[in-house]
LOVO-851810 format. One line per 3 residues: number of its first residue (from 1); their letters; for each residue x, y, z of C-alpha. Coordinates in steps of 0.25 Angstrom, whole numbers, plus 2048, in hexadecimal, padded with zeros to 3 digits. Layout:
NUM	a	X,Y,Z  ...
REM end
This chain:
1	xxx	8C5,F10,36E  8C8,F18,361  8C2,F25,369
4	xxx	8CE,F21,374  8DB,F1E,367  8D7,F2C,363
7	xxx	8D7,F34,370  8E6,F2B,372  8E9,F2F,363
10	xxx	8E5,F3E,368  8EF,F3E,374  8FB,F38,36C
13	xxx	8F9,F42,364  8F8,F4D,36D  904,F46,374
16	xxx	90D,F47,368  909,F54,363  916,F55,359
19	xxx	916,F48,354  908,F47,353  907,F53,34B
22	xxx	914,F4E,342  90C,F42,33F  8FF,F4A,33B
25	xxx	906,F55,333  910,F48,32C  905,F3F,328
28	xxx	8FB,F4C,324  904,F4F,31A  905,F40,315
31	xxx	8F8,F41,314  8F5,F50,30F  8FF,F4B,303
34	xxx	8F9,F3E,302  8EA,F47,2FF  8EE,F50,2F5
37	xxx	8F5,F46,2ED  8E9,F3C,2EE  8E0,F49,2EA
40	xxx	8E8,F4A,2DD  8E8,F3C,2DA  8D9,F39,2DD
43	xxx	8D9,F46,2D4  8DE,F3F,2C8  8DA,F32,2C9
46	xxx	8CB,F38,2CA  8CA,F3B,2BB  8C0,F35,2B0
49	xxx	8BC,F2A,2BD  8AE,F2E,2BB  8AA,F2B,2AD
52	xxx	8A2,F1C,2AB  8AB,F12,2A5  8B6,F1A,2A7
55	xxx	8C1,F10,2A6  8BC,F0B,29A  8BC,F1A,294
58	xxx	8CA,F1B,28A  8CE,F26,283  8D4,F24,274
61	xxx	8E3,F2A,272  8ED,F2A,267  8FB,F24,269
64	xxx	905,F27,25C  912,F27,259  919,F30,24F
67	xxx	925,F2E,24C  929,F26,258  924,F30,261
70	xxx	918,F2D,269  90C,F35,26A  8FF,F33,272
73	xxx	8F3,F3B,270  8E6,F3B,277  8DC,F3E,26A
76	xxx	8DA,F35,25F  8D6,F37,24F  8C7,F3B,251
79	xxx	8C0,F32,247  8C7,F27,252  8B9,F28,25A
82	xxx	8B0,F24,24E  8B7,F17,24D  8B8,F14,259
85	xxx	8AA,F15,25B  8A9,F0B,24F  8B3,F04,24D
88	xxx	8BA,EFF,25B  8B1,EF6,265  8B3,EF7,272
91	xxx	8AF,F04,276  8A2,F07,27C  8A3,F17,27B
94	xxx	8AC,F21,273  8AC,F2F,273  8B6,F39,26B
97	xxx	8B7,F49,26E  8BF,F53,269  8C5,F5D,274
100	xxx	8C5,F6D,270  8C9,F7B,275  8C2,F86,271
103	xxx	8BE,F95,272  8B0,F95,278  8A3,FA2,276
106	xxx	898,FA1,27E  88E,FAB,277  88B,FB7,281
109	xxx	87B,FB8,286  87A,FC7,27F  882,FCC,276
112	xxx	88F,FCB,27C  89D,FC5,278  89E,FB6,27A
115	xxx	8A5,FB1,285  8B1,FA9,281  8B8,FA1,288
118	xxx	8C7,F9C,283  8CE,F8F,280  8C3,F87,288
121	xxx	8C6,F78,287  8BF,F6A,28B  8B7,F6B,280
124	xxx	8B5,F5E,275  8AE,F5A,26A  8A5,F4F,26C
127	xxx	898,F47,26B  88E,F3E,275  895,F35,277
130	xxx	8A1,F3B,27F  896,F3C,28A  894,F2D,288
133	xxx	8A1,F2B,28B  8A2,F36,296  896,F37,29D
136	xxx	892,F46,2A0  887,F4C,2AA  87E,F54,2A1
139	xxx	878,F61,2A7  871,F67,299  86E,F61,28D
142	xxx	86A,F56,284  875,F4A,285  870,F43,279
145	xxx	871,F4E,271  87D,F58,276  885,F57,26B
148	xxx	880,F50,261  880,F5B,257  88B,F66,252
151	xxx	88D,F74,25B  88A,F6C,269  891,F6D,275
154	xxx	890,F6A,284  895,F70,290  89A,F6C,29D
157	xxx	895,F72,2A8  8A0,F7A,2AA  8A1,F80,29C
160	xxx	892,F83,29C  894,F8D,2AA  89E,F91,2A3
163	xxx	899,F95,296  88A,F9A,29A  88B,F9C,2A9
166	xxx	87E,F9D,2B0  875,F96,2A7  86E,F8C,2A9
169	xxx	874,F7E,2A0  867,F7B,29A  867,F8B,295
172	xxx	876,F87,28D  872,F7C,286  872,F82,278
175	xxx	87A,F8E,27D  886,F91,26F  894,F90,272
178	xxx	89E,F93,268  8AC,F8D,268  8B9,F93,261
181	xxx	8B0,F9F,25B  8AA,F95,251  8A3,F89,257
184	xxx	896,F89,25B  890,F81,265  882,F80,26C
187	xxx	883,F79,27B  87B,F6D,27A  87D,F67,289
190	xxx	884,F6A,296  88D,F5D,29E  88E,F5E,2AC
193	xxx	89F,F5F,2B2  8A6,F52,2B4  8A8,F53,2C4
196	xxx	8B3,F4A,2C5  8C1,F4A,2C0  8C1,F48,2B1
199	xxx	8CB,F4B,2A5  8C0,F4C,29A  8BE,F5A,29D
202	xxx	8B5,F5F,291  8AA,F68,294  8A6,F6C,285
205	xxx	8A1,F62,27C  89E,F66,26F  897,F5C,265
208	xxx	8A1,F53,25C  896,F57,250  89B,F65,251
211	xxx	8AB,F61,24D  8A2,F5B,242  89C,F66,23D
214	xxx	8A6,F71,23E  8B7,F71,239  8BB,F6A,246
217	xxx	8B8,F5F,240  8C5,F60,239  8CC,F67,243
220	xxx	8CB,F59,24B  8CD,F50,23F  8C0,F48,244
223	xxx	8C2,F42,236  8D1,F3F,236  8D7,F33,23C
226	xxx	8E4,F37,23B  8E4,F44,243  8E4,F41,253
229	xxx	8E0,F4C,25B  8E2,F4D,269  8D5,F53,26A
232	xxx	8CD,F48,266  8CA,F40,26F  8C5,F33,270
235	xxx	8BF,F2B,27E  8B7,F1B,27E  8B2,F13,287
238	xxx	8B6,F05,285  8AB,EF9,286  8AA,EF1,293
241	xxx	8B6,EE6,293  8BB,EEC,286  8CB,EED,28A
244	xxx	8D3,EFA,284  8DA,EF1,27B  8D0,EED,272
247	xxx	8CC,EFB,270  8DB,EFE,26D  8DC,EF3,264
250	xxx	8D1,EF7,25B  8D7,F05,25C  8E4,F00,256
253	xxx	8DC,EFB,24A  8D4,F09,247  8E2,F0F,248
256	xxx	8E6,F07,23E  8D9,F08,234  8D9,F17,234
259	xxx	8E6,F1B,237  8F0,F11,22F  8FB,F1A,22D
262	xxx	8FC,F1E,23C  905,F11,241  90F,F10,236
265	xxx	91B,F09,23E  91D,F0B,24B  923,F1A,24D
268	xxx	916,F1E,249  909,F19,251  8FC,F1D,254
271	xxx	8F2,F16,25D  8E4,F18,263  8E5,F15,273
274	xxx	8DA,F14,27F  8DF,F1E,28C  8D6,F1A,299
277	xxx	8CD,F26,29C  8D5,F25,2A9  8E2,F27,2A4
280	xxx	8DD,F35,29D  8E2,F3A,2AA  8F0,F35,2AD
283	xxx	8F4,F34,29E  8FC,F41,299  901,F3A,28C
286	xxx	8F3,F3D,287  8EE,F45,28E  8E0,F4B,293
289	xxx	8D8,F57,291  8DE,F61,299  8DD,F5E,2A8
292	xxx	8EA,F5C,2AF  8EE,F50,2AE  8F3,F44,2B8
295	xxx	900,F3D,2B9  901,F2D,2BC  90F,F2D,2C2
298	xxx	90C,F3B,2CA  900,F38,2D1  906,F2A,2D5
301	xxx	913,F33,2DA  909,F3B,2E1  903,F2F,2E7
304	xxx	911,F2A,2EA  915,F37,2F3  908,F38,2FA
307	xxx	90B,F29,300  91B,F2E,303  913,F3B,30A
310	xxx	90B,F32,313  916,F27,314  91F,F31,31C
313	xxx	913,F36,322  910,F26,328  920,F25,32C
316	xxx	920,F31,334  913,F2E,33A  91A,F20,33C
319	xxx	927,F26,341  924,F2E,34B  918,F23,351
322	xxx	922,F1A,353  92C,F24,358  922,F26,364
325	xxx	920,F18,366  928,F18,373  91E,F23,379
328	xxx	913,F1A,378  919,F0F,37D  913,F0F,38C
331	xxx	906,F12,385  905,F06,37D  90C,EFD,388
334	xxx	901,F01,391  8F5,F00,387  8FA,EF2,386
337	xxx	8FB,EEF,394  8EC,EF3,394  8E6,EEB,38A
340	xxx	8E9,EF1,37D  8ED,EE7,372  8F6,EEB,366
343	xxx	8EA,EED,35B  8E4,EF6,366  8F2,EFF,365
346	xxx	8F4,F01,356  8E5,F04,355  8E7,F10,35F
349	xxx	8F5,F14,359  8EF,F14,34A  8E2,F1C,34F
352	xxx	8EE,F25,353  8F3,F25,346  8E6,F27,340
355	xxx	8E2,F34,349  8F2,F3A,344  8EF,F35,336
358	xxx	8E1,F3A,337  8E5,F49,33C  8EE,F4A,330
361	xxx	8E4,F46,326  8DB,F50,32D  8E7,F5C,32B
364	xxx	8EA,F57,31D  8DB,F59,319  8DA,F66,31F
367	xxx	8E8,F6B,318  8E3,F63,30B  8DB,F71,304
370	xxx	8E8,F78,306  8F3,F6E,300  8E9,F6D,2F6
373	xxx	8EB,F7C,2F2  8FA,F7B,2F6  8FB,F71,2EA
376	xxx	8F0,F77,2E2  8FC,F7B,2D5  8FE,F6D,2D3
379	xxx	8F2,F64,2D8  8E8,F64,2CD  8DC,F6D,2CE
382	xxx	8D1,F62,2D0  8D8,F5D,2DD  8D0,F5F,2E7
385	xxx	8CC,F5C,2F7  8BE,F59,2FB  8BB,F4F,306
388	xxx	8AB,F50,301  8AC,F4E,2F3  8B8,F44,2F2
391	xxx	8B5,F3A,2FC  8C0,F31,2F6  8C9,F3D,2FE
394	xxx	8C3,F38,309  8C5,F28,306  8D4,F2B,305
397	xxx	8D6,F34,311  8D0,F28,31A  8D8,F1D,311
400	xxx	8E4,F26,315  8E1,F27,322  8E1,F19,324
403	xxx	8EC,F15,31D  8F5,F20,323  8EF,F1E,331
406	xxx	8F4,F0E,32F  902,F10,328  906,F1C,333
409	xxx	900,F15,33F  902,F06,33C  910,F04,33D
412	xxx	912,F0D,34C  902,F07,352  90B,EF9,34F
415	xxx	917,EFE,356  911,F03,362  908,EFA,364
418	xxx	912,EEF,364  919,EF4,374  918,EE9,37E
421	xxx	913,EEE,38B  91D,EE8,396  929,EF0,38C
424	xxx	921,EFD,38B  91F,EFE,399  92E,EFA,39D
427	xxx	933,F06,394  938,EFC,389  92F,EFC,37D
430	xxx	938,F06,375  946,F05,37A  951,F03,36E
433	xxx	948,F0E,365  954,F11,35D  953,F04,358
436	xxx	946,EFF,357  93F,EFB,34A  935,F08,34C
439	xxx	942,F0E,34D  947,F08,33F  93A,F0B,339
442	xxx	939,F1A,33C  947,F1B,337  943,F15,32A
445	xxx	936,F1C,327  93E,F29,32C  948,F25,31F
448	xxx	93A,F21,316  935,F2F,319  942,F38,316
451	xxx	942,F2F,30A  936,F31,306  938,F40,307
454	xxx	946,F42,300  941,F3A,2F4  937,F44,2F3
457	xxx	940,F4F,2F7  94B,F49,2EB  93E,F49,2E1
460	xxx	939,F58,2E3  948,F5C,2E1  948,F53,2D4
463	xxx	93B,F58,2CF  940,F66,2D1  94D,F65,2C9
466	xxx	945,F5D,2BE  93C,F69,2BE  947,F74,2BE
469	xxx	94F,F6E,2B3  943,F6C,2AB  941,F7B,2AB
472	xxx	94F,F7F,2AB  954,F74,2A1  959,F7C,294
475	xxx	94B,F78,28B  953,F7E,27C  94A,F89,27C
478	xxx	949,F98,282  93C,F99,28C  93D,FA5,294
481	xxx	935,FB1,291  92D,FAC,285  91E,FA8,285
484	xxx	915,FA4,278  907,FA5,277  8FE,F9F,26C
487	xxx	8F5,FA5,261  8E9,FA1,25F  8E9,F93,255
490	xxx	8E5,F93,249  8DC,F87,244  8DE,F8B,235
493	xxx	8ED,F87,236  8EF,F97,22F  8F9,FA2,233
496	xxx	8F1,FAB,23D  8F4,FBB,237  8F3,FBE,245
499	xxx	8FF,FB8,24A  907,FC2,242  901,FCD,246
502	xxx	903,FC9,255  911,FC5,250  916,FD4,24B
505	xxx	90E,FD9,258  916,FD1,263  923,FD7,25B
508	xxx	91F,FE4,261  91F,FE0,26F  92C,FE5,275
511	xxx	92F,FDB,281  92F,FD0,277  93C,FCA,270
514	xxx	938,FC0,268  92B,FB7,263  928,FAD,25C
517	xxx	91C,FA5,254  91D,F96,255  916,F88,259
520	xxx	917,F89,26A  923,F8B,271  930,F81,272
523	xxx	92A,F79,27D  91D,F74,27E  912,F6A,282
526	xxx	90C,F6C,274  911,F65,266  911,F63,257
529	xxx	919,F57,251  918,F4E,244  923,F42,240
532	xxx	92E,F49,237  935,F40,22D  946,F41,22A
535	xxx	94C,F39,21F  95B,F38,21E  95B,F32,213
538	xxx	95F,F24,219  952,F23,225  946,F2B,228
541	xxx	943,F32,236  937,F35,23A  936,F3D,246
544	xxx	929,F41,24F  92E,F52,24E  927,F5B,258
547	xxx	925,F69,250  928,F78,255  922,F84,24D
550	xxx	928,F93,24E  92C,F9E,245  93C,FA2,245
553	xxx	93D,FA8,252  938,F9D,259  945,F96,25D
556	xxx	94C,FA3,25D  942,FA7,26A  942,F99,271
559	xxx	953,F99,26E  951,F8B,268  960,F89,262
562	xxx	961,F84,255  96D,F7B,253  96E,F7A,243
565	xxx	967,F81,236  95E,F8E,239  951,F92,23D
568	xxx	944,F8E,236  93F,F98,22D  932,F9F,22E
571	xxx	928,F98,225  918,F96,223  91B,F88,223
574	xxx	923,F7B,229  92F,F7C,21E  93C,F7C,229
577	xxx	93F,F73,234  94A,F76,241  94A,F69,248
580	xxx	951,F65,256  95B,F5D,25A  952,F52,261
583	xxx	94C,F51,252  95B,F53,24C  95E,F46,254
586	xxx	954,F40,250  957,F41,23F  965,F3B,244
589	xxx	96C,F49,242  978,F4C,24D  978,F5A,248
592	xxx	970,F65,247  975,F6A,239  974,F5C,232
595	xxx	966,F5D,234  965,F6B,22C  960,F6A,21E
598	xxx	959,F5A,221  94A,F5A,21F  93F,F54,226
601	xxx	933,F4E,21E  924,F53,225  916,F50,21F
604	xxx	91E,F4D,212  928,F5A,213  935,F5A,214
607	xxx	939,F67,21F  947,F69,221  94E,F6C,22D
610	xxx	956,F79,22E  95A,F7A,23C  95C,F71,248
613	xxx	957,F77,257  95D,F75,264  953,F6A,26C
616	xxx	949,F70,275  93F,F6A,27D  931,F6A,277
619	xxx	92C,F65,287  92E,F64,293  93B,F5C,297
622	xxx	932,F50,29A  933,F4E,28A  93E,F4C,282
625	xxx	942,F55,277  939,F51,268  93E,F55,25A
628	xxx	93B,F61,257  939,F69,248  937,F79,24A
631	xxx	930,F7F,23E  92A,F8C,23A  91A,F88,23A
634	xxx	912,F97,23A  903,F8D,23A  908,F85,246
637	xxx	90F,F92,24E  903,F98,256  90C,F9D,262
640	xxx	913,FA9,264  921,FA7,26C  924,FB5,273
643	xxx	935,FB8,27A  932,FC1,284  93E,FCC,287
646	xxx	943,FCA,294  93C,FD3,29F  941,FD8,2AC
649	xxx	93F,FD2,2B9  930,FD9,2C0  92D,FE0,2B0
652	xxx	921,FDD,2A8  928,FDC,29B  923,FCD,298
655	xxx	913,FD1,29D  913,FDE,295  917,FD6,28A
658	xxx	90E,FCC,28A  901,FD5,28D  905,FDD,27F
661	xxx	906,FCD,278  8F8,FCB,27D  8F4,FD8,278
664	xxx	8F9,FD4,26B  8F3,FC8,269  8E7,FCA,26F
667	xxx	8E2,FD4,264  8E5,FCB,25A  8DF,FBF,260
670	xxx	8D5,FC7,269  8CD,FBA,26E  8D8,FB1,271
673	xxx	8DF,FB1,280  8EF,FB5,280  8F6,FA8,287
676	xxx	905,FA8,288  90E,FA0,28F  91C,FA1,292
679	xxx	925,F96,28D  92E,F94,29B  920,F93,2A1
682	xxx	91B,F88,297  928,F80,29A  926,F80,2A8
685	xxx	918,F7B,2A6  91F,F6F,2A0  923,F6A,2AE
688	xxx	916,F6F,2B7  912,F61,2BA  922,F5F,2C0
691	xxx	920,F6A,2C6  913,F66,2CD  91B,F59,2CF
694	xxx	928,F62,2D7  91B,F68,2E0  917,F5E,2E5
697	xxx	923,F54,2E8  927,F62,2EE  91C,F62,2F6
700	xxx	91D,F51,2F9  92C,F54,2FC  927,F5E,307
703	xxx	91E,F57,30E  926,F4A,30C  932,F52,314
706	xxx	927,F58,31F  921,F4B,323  931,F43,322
709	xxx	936,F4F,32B  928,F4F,335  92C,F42,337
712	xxx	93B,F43,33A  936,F51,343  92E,F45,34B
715	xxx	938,F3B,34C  943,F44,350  93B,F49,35B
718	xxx	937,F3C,360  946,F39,360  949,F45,367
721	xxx	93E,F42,373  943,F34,372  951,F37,375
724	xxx	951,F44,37E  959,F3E,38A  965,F39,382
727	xxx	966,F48,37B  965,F4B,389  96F,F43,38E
730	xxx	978,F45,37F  978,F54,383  97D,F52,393
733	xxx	989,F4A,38E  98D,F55,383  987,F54,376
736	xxx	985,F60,36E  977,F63,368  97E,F60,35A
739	xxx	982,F51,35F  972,F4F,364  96C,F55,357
742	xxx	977,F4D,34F  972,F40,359  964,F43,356
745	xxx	964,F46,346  96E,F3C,341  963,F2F,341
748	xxx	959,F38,33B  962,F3D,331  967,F2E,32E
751	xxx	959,F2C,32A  958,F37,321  964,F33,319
754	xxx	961,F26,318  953,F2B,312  95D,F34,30A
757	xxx	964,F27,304  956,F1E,301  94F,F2C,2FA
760	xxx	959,F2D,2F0  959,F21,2E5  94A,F22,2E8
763	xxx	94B,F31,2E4  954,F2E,2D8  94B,F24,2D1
766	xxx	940,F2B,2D4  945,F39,2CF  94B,F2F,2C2
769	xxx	93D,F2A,2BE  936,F38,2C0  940,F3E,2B7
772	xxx	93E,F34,2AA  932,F3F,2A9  93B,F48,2A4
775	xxx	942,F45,296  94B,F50,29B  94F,F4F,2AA
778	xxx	958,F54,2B5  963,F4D,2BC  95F,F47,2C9
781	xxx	96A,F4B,2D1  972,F48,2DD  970,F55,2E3
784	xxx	95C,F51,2E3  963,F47,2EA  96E,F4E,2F6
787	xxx	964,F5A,2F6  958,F52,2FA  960,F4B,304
790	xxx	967,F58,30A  95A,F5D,30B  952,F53,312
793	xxx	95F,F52,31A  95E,F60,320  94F,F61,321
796	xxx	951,F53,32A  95C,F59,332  954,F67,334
799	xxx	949,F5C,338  952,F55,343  958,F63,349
802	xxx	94B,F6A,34C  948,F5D,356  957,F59,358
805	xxx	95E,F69,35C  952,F69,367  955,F5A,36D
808	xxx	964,F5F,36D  962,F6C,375  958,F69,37E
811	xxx	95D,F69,38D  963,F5E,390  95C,F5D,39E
814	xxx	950,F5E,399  953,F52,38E  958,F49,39B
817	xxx	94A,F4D,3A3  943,F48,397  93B,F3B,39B
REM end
């Protein structure tokens, strides 16, 4: 029986060739769509489900307050993991490390040079029981004694290829590294690569004894509990039944024994707090260890526009099945009168759906490596598509099958199934088709599918203008033709003498107009800020101040306006303040110049202020505008700010300049690389995940408009067929091929504005709530709104005349031979 529903399933197909094949390319890219986006979900949701116990596994972070301004941070005070380990019950296992960049030499087999490999990362200090907590695969070595002593360090498997290729890992064990030209280290073990998805990405691990031992130990304040370092990290594993509130609650308590000052009313907080190991993915505000990172509310848009993708996939599916009911009429009329009962019918018409659905899971599995690659700038790099090794792929294409098979099939196996015999065979099962209730519901999945489209058409153009005023909008600072690159920083905290020398050498460099030495640039992700205190005389403001470093020429190049008073002036130390209006506001002044001469108390000085700035942004316009106090700070000013003169279209002014810059500084910092960047770049990078965002509601927006216009293609050719006598008929009694197409289009065209009129409050409040992401947004105009609907309007209309033109000027003979 099934063998004989599939040969049938075969001939319809055959039979219908056109709207067989719109069905199969509609619901294979519902389907396609629906793939990708379940890859990069699946992808995301993978992360840190391997490790035992996981949902008990909690990281420690620090939540504070400074002035009324919240900050969160992801490391705690390092002598934290001691009293936890003693003091707080509850907890089964801890383990703290402490996260490190460094320059690495691996000594040469002969006599050669050291190969040094730069800025390597994922390395951390810690001890054994890190690897209690996080259970490794060891491949070398002894685990009980890895790193119990100072100058030990392990390698993942990776880094040890790396490091000593071709030898064997018994032959490394004992093998010197040496890290930042001074530290020492013998490889005691080697750990096999994590081979699911994880964020702990740490492939070095030097023992905690050695930050002991040597001046790190200070550099990480593994004494001070008043220093919190984001690099020091601190992970448990809560006992069995133990709830994270009794651990919070006895975290409260050692906040208050060794910190006391630190919750002194509440503008000024601090609190210890337990982030799920599965929320280290998803949570930006603390962030992880440098693997991109996932967004909630994205990945459940994502989700939200794969289901629309396949909905309108189903409706055309639905559409057009029901469209051809009264082809098959006869056929069902006869099967009855022969014995076939109603169950019988659907089973066959959805193992017709299920061969259509099945063909277009079998093109979007075969087109699957290229999309893949077509969206490979914006899908992350771990994303891949393997049938073999990610049988859960597998799972989800059946499940999707199925479910697509039922929600397309269901509803037109019911409605022809449903014919009486005695009225099919009279010719009068589908009389009156204009107003039939299939008729009604094709009319009004037609308007959900249009709908559906031109709330994502109204979006993308949204998103677009969001984007293009963000890097357009005015920011309060120049950003063309300048870059900055950073010297080399100085642990000591003292005045590198090589800085001037390269300062006096870029002087010499013709296509340059201007420099400057500061802290980085106007904008960006990077920060310094302390609480500032203003006294009137009559009330006390304290203010949580973000701080800007740079010499006397640094406002001049970014053209930061100053509005009152002058320019700081050039000083070894924090003596002068130019504050900016945001701050301004904030003291209670209304205008610039009442706020020159006024002092602000810092660590027990009193600074004063002797100009007033124009605001700027410090960010991107996600976030609003801080205080701000500019200052002329040599110990903190590490970055060189370069004005570039500008070059002619097609010239190498900017290259030629920027080869003799790397000359320059390369003599005088001979092992170090030359990275610049340039500030209009940096600025745009603010706004790549937006961007990514505009891609692929682009791409959604396409494929939305493809499958909503196969569907009208389909409809409008059923149309057509049905009625190719009355054009016939129209066309002998005078009417114009402008009255047909008019006649034909006007329905369909209804439709589309009707769709028009649902798809724009949903679009308004949808584009409302996006935009509360930006502090700083665009307008949401009426023209999103009449160009989205113009659009679709046109693209529908071009849609109706390819099908509707042909009906209207086809021979009119032929129309009324047409059985």
């Amino acid at each position: 029986m099934l063998k004989n529903y599939f040969l049938i399933a075969l001939r319809n197909f055959w039979r219908h060739k056109v709207f067989s094949l719109i069905n199969v390319l509609g619901l294979a890219i519902g389907i396609a769509a629906s793939l990708v986006i379940y890859l990069i979900i699946d992808y995301h949701f993978s992360f840190d489900k391997f490790h035992k116990d996981g949902e008990r596994i909690y990281r420690i972070v620090t939540d504070m307050k400074f002035a009324g301004a919240d900050f969160k941070n992801s490391g705690v005070t390092a002598p934290l993991y001691n009293a936890v380990k003693t003091e707080v019950t509850g907890v089964q296992q801890a383990a703290a490390f402490f996260t490190y960049n460094a320059t690495v030499q691996i000594p040469s087999a002969g006599k050669g040079q050291p190969v040094v490999f730069k800025n390597e990362g994922n390395i951390v200090f810690t001890d054994k029981n890190y690897f209690d907590l996080f259970a490794h695969r060891w491949l070398a070595g002894s685990p009980g004694s890895a790193l119990n002593e100072p100058f030990q360090v392990m390698l993942g498997e990776t880094m040890a290829r790396k490091y000593f290729p071709g030898v064997a890992f018994t032959d490394i064990i004992g093998r010197r590294i040496t890290y930042n030209d001074s530290l020492q280290m013998a490889v005691s073990g080697i750990l096999a690569d994590w081979t699911e998805n994880s964020d702990l990405v740490f492939n070095q691990f030097a023992s905690f004894a050695t930050m002991q031992a040597t001046g790190l130990k200070n550099n990480f304040g593994l004494e001070s509990w008043g220093s919190t370092n984001s690099a020091s990290q601190l992970f448990v594993k809560l006992a069995p039944q133990t709830a994270p509130a009794q651990v919070y609650g006895q975290l409260k308590k050692l906040m208050k024994k060794y910190r006391p000052d630190d919750n002194k009313d509440e503008k000024n907080t601090a609190a210890w707090n337990l982030q799920p190991l599965s929320d280290l993915h998803f949570n930006g505000t603390y962030g992880n260890y440098g693997l991109p990172m996932a967004n909630g509310p994205t990945l459940y848009s994502l989700a939200a526009a794969a289901l629309f993708l396949l909905l309108l996939a189903c409706i055309n599916f639905i559409n057009l099945t029901t469209a051809q009911a009264a082809q098959r009429a006869k056929e069902i009329g006869i099967r009855k009168t022969m014995g076939s009962s109603r169950s019988q019918l659907v089973f066959q018409f959805l193992s017709e759906t299920f061969f259509v659905t099945l063909l277009a899971m079998l093109l979007s599995i075969a087109l699957m490596p290229w999309i893949l690659k077509l969206f490979s700038d914006f899908i992350p790099q771990g994303v891949r598509f393997n049938l073999i090794q990610q049988p859960q792929i597998a799972v989800f294409l059946i499940v999707l099958t199925g479910a697509v098979t039922l929600l397309s099939g269901f509803y037109p196996a019911l409605v022809l199934s449903q014919y009486k015999p005695v009225l099919v065979l009279k010719n009068q099962a589908y009389t009156n088709t204009g107003k039939t209730r299939s008729a009604l519901l094709r009319k009004t999945l037609t308007v959900s599918q249009f709908a559906i489209a031109q709330v994502f058409i109204m979006g993308t153009v949204l998103v677009g203008k969001q984007i293009h005023y963000s890097l357009t909008k005015d920011l309060g600072f120049k950003k063309e033709a300048i870059l900055s690159f950073s010297l080399p920083f100085d642990f000591s905290r003292k005045v590198d003498t090589k800085r001037a020398v390269l300062q006096a050498e870029l002087q010499t460099i013709p296509q340059i107009s201007s420099f400057s030495i500061g802290g980085p640039p106007p904008s960006s992700n990077g920060m310094s800020s302390s609480t500032l205190t203003f006294t009137d005389g009559k009330k006390e403001v304290q203010t949580n101040v973000e701080f800007k470093y740079g010499d006397t020429n640094y406002l001049r190049l970014y053209g930061i306006r100053l509005l009152a008073g002058r320019n700081v002036a050039q000083s070894d130390s924090t003596t002068e303040y130019i504050i900016n209006e945001t701050y301004l506001h904030t003291l209670g002044f209304q205008k610039p110049e009442d706020a020159i001469g006024k002092s602000i108390e810092e660590n027990k000085r009193r600074i004063p202020i002797v100009g007033v700035m124009a605001d700027f942004h410090q960010r991107s316009l996600h976030d609003p505008i801080q205080p701000i106090a500019f200052s002329c700070e040599p110990r903190n000013s590490y970055d060189f700010h370069v004005a570039l003169k500008l070059q002619v279209p097609g010239s190498h002014t900017w290259q030629n300049a920027i080869a003799l810059m790397e000359k320059k500084y390369k003599r005088l910092y001979p092992k170090e690389d030359f990275n610049y960047q340039f500030f209009d770049e940096s600025i745009a990078q603010f706004y790549k995940s937006d961007q990514d965002l505009s891609k692929l509601l682009s791409w959604a927006t396409a494929l939305a408009v493809i499958v909503s216009c196969l569907g009208l293609l389909g409809l409008v050719i059923y149309t057509t067929n049905q009625r190719t006598k009355e054009i016939g008929i129209r066309k002998v009694l005078g009417a114009t091929v402008a009255q047909i197409v008019r006649l034909l289009s006007k329905d369909f065209l209804l439709l589309v504005t009707v769709a028009f009129a649902i798809a724009v409050p949903i679009a308004w409040w949808g584009m409302k709530q996006w935009l509360q992401n930006f502090a700083y947004r665009t307008t949401i105009s009426w023209w999103v709104f009449g160009v989205s609907g113009a659009g679709m309007l046109l693209l529908a209309l071009a849609v109706l005349s390819a099908r509707t033109i042909k009906a209207a000027t086809t021979n009119p003979v032929k129309n009324l031979r047409t059985e």
